[in-house]
Backbone bond lengths (Angstrom), bond angles and torsions (degrees), N, CA, C in turn:
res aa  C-N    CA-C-N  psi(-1)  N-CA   C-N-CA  omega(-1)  CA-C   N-CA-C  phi
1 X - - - 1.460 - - 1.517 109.21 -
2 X 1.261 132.12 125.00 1.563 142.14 -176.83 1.044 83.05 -91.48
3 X 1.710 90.23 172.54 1.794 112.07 -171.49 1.555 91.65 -100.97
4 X 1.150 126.51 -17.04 2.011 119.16 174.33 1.650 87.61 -65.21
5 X 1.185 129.92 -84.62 1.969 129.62 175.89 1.482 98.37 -19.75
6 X 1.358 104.19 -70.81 1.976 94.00 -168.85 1.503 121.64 -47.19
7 X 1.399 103.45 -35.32 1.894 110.90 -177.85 2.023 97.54 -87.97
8 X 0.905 126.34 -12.86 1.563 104.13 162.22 0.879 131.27 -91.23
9 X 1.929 108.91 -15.33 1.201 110.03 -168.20 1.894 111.63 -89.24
10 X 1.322 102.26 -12.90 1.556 121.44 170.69 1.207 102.82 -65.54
11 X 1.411 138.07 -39.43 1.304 124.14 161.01 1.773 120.44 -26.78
12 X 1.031 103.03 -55.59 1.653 112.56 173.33 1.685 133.27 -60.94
13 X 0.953 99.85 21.71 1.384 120.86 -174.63 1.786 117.21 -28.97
14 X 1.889 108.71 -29.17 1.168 94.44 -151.19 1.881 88.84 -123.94
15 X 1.060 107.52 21.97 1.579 135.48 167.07 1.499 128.12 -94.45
16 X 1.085 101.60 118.99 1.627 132.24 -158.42 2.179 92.86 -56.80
17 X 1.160 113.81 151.80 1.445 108.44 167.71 1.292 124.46 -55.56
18 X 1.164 118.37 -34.41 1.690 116.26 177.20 1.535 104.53 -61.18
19 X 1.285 109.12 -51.63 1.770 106.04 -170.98 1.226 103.89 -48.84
20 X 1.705 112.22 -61.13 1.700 114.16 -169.05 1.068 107.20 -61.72
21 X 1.674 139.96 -31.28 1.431 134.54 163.71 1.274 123.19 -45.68
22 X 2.192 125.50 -41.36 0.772 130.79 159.49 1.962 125.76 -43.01
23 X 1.226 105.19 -52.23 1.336 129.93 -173.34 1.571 96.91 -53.28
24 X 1.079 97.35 -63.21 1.544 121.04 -171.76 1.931 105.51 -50.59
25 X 1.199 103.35 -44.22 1.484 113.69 -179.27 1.714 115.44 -67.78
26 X 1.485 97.67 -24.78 1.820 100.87 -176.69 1.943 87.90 -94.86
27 X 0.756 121.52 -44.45 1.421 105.93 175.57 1.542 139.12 -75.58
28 X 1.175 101.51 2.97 1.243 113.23 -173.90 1.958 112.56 -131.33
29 X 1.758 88.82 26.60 1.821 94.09 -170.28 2.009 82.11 -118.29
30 X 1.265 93.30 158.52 1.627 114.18 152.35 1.509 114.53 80.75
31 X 1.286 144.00 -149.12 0.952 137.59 173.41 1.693 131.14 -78.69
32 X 1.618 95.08 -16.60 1.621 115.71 165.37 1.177 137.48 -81.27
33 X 1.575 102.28 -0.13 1.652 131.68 -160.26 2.183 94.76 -42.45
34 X 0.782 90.13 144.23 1.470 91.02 174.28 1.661 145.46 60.30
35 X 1.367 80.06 6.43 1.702 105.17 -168.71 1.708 122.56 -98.34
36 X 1.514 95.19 -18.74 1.412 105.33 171.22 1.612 104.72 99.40
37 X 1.168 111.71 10.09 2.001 110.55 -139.88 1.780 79.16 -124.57
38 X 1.578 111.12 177.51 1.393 97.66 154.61 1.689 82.56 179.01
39 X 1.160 89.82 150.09 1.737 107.23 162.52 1.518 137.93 -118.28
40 X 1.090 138.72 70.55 1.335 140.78 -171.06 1.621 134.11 -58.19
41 X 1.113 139.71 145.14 1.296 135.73 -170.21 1.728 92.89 -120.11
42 X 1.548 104.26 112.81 1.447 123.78 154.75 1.143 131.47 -78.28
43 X 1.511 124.37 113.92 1.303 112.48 172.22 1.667 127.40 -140.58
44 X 1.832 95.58 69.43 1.294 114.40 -177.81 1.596 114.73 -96.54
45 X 1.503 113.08 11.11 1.549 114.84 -160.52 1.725 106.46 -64.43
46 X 1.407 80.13 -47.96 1.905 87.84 179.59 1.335 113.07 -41.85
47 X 1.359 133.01 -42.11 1.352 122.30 -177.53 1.233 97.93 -88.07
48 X 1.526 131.72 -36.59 1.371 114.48 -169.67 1.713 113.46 -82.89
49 X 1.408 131.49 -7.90 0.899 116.30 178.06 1.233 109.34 -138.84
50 X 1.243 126.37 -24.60 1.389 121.78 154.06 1.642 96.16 143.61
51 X 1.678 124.15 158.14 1.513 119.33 -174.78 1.550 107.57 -69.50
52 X 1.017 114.78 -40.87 1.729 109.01 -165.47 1.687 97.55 -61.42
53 X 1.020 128.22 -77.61 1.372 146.46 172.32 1.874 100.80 -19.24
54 X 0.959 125.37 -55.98 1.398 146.32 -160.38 1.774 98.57 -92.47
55 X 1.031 134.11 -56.32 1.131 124.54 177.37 1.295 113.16 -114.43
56 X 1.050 159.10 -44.04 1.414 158.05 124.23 1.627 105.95 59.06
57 X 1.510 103.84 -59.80 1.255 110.61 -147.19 1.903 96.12 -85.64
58 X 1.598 103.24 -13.39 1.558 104.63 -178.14 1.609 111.50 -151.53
59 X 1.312 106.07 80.65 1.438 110.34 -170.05 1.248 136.04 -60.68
60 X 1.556 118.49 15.40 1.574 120.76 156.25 1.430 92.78 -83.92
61 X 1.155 159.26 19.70 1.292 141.74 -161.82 1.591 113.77 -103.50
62 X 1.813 93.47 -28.12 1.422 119.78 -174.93 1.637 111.69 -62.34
63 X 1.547 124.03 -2.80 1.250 148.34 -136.33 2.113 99.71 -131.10
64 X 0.781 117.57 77.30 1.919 132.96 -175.54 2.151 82.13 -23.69
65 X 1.359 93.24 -52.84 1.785 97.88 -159.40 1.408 112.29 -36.50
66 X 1.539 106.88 -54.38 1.430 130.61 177.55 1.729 134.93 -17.85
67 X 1.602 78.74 -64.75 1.834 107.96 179.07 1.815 105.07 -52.49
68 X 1.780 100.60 -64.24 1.525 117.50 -175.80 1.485 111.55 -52.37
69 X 1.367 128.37 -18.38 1.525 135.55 -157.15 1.656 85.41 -119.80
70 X 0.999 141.79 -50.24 1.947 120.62 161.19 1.122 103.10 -69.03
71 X 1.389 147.59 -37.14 1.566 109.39 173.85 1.397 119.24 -60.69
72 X 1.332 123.89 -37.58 1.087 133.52 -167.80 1.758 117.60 -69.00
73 X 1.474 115.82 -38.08 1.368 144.90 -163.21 1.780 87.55 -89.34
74 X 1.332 127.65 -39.50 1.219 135.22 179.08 1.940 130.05 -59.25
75 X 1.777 78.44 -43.55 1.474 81.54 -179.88 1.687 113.33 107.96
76 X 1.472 93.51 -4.46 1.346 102.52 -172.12 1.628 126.09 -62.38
77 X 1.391 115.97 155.75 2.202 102.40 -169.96 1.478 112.03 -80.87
78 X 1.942 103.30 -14.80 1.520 91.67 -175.28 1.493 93.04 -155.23
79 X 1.427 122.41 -171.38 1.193 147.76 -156.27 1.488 100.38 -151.07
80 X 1.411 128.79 119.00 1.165 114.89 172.57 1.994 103.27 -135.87
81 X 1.151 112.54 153.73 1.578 123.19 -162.68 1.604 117.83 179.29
82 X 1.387 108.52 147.87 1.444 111.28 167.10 1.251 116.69 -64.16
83 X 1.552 111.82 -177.53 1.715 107.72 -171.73 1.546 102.37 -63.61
84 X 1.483 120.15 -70.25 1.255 119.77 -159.32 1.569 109.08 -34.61
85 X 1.097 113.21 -77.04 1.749 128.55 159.41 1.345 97.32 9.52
86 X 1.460 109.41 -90.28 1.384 105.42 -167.94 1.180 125.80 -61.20
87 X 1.560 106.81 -36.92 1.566 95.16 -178.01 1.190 122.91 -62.02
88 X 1.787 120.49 -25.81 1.321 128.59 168.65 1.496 124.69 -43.57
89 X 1.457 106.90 -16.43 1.452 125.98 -152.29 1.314 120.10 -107.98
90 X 1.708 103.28 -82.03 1.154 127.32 -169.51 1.457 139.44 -34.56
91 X 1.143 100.86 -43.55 1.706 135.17 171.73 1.824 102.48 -33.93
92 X 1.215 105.36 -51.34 1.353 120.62 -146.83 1.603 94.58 -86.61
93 X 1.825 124.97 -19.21 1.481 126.13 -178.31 1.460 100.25 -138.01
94 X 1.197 112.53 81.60 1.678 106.05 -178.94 1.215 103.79 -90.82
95 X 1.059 113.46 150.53 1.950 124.69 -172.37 1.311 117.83 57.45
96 X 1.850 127.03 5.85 1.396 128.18 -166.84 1.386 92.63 -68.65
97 X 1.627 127.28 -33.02 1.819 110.06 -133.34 1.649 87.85 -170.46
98 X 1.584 112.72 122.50 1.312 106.57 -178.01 1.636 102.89 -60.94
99 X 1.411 105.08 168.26 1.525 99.84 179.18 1.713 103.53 -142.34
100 X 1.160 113.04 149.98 1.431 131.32 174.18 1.231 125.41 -115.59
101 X 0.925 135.66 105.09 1.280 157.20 166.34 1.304 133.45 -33.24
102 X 1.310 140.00 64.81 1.466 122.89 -142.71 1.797 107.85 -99.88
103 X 0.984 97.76 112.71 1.423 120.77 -149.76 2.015 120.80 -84.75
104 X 1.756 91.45 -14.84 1.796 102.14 168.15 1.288 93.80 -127.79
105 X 0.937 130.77 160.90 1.605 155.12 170.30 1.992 123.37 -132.99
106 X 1.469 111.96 127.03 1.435 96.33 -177.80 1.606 90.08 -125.82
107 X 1.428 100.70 146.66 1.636 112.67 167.38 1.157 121.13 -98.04
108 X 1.298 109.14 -167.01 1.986 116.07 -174.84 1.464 119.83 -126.91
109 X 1.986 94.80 0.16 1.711 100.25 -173.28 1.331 111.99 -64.95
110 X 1.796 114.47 -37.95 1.662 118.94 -176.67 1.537 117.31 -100.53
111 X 1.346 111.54 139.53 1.280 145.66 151.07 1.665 108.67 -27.90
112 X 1.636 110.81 85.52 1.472 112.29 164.55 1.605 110.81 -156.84
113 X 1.454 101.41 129.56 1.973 103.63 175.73 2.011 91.65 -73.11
114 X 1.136 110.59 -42.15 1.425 111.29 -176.38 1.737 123.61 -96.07
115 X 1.585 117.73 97.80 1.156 108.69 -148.19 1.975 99.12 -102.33
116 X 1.132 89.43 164.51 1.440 97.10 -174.65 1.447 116.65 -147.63
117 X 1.435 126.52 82.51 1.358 132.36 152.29 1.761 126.05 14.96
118 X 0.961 131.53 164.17 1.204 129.60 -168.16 1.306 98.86 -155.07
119 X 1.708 127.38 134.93 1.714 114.49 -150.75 1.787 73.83 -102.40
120 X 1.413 94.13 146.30 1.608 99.95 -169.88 1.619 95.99 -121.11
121 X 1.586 117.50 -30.56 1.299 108.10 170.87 1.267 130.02 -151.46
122 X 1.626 146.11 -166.41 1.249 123.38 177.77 1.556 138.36 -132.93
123 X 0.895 140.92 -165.59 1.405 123.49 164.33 1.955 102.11 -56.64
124 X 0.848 116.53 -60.47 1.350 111.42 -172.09 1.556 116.73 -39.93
125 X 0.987 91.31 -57.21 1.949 88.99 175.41 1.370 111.19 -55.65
126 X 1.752 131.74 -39.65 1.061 120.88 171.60 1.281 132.39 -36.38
127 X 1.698 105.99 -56.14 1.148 135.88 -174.71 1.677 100.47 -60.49
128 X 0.902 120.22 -50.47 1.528 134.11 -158.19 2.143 94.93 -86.44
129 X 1.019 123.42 -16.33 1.083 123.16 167.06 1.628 121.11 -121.50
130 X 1.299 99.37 34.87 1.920 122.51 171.24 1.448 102.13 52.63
131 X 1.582 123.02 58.22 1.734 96.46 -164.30 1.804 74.23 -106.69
132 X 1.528 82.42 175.34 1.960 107.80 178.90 0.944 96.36 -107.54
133 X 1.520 155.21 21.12 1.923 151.45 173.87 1.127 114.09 161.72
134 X 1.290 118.22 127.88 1.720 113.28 152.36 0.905 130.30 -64.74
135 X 1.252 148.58 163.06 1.599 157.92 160.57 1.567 125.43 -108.67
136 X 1.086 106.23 130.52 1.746 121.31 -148.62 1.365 96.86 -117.22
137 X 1.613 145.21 140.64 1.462 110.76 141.48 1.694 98.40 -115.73
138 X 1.269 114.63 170.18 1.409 124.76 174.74 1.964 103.53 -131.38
139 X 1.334 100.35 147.24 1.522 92.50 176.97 1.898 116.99 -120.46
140 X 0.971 111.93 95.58 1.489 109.94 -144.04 2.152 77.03 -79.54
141 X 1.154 98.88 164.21 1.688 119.83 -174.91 1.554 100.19 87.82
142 X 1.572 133.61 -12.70 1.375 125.89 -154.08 1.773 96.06 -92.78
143 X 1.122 112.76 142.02 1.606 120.09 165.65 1.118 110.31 -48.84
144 X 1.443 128.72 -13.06 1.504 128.64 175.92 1.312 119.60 -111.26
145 X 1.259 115.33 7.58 1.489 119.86 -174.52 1.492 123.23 -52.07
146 X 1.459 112.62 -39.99 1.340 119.16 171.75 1.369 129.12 -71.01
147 X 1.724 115.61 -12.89 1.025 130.01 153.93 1.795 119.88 -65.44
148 X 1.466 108.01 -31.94 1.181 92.52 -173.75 1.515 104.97 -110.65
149 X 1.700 119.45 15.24 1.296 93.14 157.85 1.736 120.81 -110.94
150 X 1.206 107.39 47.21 1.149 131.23 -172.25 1.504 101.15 -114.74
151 X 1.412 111.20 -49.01 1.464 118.69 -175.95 1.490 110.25 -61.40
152 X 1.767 96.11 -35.69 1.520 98.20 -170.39 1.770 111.87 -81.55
153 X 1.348 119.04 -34.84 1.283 124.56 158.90 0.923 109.37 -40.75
154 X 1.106 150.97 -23.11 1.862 147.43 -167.99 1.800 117.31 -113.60
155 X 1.418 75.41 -33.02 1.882 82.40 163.53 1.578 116.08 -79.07
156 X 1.364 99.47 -38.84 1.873 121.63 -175.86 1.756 93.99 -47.31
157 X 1.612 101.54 -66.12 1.896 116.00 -167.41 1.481 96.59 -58.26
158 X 1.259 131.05 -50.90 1.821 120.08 172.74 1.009 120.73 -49.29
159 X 1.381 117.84 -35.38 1.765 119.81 -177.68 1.289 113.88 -61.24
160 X 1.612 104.48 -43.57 1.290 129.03 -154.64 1.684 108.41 -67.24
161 X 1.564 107.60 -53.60 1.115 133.07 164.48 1.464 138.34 -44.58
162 X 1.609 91.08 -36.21 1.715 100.62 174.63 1.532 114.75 -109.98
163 X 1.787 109.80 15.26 1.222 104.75 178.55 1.512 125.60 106.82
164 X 1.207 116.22 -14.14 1.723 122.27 -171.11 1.389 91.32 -122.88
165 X 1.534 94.31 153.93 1.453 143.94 -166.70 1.630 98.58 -73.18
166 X 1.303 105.21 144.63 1.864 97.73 169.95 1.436 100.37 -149.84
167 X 1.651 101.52 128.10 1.363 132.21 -179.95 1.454 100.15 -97.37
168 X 1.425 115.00 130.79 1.429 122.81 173.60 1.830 119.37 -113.21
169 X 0.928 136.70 113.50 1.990 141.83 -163.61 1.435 80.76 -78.27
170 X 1.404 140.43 105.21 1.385 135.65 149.79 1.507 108.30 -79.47
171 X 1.316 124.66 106.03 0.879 125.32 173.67 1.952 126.79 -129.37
172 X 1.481 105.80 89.54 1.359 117.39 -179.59 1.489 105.91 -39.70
173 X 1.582 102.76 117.92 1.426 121.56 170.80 1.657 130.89 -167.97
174 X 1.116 130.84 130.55 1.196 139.80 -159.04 1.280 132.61 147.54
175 X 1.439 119.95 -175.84 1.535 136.00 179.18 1.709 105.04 -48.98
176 X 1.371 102.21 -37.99 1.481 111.20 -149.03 2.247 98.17 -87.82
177 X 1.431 108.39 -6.43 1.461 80.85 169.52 1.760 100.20 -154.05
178 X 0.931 92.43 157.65 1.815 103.27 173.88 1.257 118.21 -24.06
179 X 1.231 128.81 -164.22 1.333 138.63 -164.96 1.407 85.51 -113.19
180 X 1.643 120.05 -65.86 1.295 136.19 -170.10 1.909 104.99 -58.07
181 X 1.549 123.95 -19.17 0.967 117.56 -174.07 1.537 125.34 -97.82
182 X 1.412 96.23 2.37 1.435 103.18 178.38 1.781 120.49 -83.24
183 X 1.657 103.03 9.99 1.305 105.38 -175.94 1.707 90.89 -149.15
184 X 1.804 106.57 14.17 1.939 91.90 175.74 1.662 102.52 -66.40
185 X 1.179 107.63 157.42 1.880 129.50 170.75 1.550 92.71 -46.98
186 X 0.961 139.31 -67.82 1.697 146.72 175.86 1.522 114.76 -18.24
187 X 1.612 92.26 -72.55 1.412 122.66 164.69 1.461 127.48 -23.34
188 X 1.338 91.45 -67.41 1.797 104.05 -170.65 1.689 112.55 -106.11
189 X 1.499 110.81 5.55 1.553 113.83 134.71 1.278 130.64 -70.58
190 X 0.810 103.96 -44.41 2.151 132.07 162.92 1.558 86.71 -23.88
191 X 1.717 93.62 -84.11 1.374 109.26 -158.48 1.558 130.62 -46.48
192 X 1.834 89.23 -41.90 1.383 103.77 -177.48 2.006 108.43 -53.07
193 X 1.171 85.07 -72.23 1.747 88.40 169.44 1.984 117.89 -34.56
194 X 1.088 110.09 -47.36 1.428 111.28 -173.68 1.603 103.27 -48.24
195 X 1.599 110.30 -57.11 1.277 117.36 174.61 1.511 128.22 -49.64
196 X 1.423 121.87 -28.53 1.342 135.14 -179.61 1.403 100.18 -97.71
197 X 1.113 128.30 -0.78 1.447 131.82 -176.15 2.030 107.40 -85.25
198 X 1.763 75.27 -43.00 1.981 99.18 -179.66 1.301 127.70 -71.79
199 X 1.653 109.32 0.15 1.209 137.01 -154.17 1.606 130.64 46.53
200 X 1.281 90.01 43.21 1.838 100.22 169.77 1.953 107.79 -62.59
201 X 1.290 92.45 154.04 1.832 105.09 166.08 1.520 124.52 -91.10
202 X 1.655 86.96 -37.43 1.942 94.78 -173.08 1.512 80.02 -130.92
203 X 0.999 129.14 141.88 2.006 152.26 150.62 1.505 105.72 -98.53
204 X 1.075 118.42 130.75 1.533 141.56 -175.33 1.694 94.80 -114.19
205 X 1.213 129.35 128.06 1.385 128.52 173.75 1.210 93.24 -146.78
206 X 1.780 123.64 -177.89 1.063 143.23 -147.86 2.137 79.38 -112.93
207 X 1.646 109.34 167.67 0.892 143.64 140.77 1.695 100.87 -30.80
208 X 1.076 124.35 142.49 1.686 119.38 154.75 1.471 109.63 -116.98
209 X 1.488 105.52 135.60 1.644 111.67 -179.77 1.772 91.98 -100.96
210 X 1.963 96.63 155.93 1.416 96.60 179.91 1.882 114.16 -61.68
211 X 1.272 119.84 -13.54 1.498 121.06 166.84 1.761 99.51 -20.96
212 X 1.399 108.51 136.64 1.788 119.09 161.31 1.395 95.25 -121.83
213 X 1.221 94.38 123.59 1.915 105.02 166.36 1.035 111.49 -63.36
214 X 1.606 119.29 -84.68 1.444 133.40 -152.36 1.726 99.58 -112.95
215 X 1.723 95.81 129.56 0.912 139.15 -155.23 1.638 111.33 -71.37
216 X 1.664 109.22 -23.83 1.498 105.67 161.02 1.522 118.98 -90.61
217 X 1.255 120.30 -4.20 1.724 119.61 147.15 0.935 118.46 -52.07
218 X 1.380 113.60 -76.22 1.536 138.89 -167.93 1.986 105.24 -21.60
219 X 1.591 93.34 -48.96 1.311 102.92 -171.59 1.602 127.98 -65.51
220 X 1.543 88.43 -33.23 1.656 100.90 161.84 0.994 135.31 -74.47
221 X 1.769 119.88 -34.17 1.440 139.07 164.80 2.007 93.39 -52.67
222 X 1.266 112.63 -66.17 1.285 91.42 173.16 2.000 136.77 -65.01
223 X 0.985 132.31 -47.93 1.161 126.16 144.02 1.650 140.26 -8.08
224 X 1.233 83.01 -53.05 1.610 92.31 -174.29 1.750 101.34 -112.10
225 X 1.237 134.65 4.72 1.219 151.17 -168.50 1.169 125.94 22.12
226 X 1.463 105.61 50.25 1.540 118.80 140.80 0.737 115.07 17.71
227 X 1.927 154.78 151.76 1.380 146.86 155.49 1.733 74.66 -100.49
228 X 1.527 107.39 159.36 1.599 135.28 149.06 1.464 126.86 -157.31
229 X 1.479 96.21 -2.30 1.387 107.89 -172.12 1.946 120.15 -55.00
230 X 1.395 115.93 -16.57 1.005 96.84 -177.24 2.011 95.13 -150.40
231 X 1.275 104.33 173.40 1.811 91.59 -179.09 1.894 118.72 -53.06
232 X 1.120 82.86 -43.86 1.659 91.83 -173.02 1.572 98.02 -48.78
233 X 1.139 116.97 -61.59 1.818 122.28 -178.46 1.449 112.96 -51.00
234 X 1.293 135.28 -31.80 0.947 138.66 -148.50 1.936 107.38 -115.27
235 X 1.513 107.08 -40.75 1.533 104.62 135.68 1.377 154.30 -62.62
236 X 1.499 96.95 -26.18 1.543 116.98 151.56 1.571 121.14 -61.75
237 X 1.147 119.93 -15.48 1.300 140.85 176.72 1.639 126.16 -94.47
238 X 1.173 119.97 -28.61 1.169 131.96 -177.46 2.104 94.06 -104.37
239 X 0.804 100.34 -27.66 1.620 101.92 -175.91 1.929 106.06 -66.84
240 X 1.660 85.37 -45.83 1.461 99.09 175.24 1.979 121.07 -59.03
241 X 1.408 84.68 -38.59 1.211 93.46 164.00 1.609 125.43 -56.76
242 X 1.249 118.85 -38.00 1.536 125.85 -179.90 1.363 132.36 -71.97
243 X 1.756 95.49 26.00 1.585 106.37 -169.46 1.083 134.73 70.39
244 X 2.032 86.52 51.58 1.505 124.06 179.31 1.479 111.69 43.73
245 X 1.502 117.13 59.12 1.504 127.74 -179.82 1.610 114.38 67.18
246 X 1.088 119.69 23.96 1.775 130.38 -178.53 1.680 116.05 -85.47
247 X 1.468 99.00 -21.81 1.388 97.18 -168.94 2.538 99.39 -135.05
248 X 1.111 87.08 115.31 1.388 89.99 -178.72 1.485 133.36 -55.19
249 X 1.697 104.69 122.13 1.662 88.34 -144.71 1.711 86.29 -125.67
250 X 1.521 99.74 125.65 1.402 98.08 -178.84 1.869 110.72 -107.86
251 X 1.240 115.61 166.17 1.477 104.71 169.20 1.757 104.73 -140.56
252 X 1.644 98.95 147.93 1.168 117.80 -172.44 1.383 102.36 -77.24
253 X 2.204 87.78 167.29 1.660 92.53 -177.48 0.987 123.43 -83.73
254 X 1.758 122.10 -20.12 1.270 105.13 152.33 1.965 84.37 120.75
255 X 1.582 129.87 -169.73 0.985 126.81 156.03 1.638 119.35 -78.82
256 X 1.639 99.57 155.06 1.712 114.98 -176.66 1.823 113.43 -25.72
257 X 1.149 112.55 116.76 1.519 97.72 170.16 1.997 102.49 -142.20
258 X 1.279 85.08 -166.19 1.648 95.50 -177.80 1.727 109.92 -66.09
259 X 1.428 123.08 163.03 1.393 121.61 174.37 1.614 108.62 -75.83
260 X 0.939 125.32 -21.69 1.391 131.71 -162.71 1.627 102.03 -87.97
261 X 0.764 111.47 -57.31 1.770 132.83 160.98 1.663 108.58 -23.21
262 X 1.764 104.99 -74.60 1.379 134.89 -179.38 1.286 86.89 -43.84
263 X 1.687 121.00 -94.35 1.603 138.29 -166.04 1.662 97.16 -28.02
264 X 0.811 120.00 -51.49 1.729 112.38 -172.54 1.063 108.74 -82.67
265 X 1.481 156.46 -4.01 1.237 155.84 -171.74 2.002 84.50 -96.08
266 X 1.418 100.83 -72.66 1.957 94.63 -178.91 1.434 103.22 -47.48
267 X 1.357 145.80 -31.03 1.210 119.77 166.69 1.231 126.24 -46.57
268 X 1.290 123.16 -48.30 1.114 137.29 -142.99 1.989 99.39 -93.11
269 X 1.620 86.50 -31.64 1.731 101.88 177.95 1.570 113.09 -65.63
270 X 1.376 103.23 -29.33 1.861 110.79 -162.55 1.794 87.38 -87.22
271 X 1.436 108.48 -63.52 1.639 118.54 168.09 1.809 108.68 -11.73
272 X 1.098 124.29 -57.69 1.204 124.38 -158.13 1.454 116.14 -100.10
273 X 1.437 100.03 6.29 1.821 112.34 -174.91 1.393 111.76 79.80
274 X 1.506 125.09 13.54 1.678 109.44 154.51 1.322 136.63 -28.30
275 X 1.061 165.12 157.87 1.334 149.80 -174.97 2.089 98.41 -120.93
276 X 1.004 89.24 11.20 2.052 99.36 177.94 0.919 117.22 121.25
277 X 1.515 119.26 177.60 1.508 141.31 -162.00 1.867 111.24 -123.49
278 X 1.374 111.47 131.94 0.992 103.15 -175.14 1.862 91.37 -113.08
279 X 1.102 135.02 134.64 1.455 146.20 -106.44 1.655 93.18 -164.64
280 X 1.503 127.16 104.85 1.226 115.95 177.35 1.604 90.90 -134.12
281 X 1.614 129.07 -113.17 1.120 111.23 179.49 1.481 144.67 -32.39
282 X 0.951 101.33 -23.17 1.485 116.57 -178.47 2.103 103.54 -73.74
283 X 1.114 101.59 -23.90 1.313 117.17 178.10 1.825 113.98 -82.69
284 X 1.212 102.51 -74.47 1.677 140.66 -163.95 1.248 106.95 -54.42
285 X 1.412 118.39 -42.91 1.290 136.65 -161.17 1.379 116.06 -77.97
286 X 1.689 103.56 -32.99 1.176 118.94 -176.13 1.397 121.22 -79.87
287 X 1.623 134.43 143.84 1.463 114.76 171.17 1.652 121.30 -59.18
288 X 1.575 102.75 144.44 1.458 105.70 -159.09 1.412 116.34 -42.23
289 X 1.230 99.29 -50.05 1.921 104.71 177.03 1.097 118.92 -30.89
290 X 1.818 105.40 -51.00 1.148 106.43 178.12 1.852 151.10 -80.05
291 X 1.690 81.54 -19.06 1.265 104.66 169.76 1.174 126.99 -51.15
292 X 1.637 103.43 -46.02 1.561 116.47 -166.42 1.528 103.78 -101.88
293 X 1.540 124.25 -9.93 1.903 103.75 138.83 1.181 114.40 -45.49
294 X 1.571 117.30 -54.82 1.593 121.16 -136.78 2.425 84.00 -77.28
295 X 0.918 101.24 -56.66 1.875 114.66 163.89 1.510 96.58 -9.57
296 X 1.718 97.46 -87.41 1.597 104.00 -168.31 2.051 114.01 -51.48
297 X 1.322 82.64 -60.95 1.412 74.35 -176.53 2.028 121.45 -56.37
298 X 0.963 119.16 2.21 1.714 131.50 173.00 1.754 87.59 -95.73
299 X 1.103 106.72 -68.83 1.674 85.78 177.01 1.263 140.43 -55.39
300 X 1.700 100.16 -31.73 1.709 88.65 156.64 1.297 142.61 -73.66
301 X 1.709 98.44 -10.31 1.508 91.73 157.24 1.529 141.16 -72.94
302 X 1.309 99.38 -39.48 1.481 107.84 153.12 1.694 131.20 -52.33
303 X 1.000 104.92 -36.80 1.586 103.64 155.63 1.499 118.39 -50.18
304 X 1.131 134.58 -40.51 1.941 153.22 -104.54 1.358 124.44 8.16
């Protein structure tokens, strides 16, 4: 146990030993073991966006085995997936790779500006399939948001209760803001906090672009002069948001792009005190060889 693990895990003060054992287990697995940092491999796309779209582009992917055997081959701190996923999986690497549980799922078949998750599984299955946390998402801007942070409060207190860690996907979306605002700096400070508000451990948020949504921020970001000018500032900002670095806030990769692109975005993520990247298409999509260059080298930045 390092003293960076010992000082985050004091954050948790009001968390039972199993949870902080959980916590402790995703931070202290893979090639990041001890660093405070962590990188995760997501692989909820299939339900959220559909198989062709999601694996298409790399057809061992279509295969549950696949995902668990690059996180694992990677070095990665966790494994995260819907039920089926894992159960398809897990069996075959028990104790290889903490695992997370991702516990709502939203699709793309129905017609909604305001989307709303569907609870697909529960603490029990976690438990019953050795995971270290569930996974929640909430969509703050959605007409249903208050519905689902109710759902997640109740999943959050089960986690809490039986010992596991709970990761929440805050992800600003809905009727209520732009296209461009679902990833403004404003936005996904908002969010970050909402999630630490619900009593999440790890918050997953988007990248923040300098975009300002709402117009009584904007005014304070100027006033008090905010940095946003560049990622590092603007993750330093949303981190701050999470109860001034108290609660571990990672951000996704976002859709498929170039390596050069990726590599400079984790700069800019580690730059600003991110605590890591949780990495799904940008990973999965790619042939394995290549994935787990593009893997190591994201982890060695996080190392420095």
């Amino acid at each position: 146990m390092t003293n960076k693990v010992k000082t985050i895990l004091a954050n948790y003060q009001s968390d039972n030993p199993g949870t902080v054992a959980n916590i402790a287990r995703i931070l202290n697995h893979g090639k990041l073991a001890g660093t405070g940092k962590v990188v995760i491999l997501p692989v909820d796309q299939g339900f959220e966006h559909g198989p062709t779209r999601s694996f298409g582009p790399n057809a061992p992917g279509y295969d549950p085995r696949y995902h668990i055997e690059l996180a694992i081959e990677a070095g990665l701190n966790a494994y995260a997936a819907p039920l089926g996923q894992i159960e398809a999986a897990s069996r075959e690497f028990p104790g290889e790779i903490p695992l997370i549980l991702k516990a709502n799922n939203n699709e793309l078949l129905g017609k909604s500006n305001d989307p709303i998750p569907a609870v697909t599984a529960t603490v029990k299955d976690a438990l019953r399939l050795g995971c270290a946390a569930v996974g929640f998402t909430i969509y703050p801007g959605s007409a249903n948001a208050k519905q689902m942070y109710e759902e997640a409060r109740r999943l959050i207190d089960e986690a809490k209760t039986a010992g596991l860690a709970a990761v929440l996907w805050s992800y600003p979306r809905g009727s209520a803001l732009s296209k461009e605002g679902e990833t403004a700096v404003d936005v996904a400070a908002y969010a970050a906090h909402i999630a630490c508000q619900l009593g999440a451990h790890l918050v997953k948020v988007k990248p923040p672009t300098a975009h300002m949504e709402k117009e009584e921020a904007k005014k304070v970001f100027e006033k008090y002069k905010i940095k946003t000018e560049t990622l590092a500032d603007r993750v330093r900002h949303v981190v701050e948001s999470a109860f001034n670095g108290k609660r571990l806030v990672i951000f996704s990769g976002g859709p498929a792009k170039g390596k050069d692109e990726i590599l400079t975005e984790i700069r800019g993520i580690r730059e600003g005190g991110g605590f890591g990247s949780i990495i799904g298409r940008n990973a999965f999509q790619r042939p394995k060889k290549e994935a787990l260059a593009l893997l190591d080298e994201i982890i060695g930045i996080y190392r420095g």
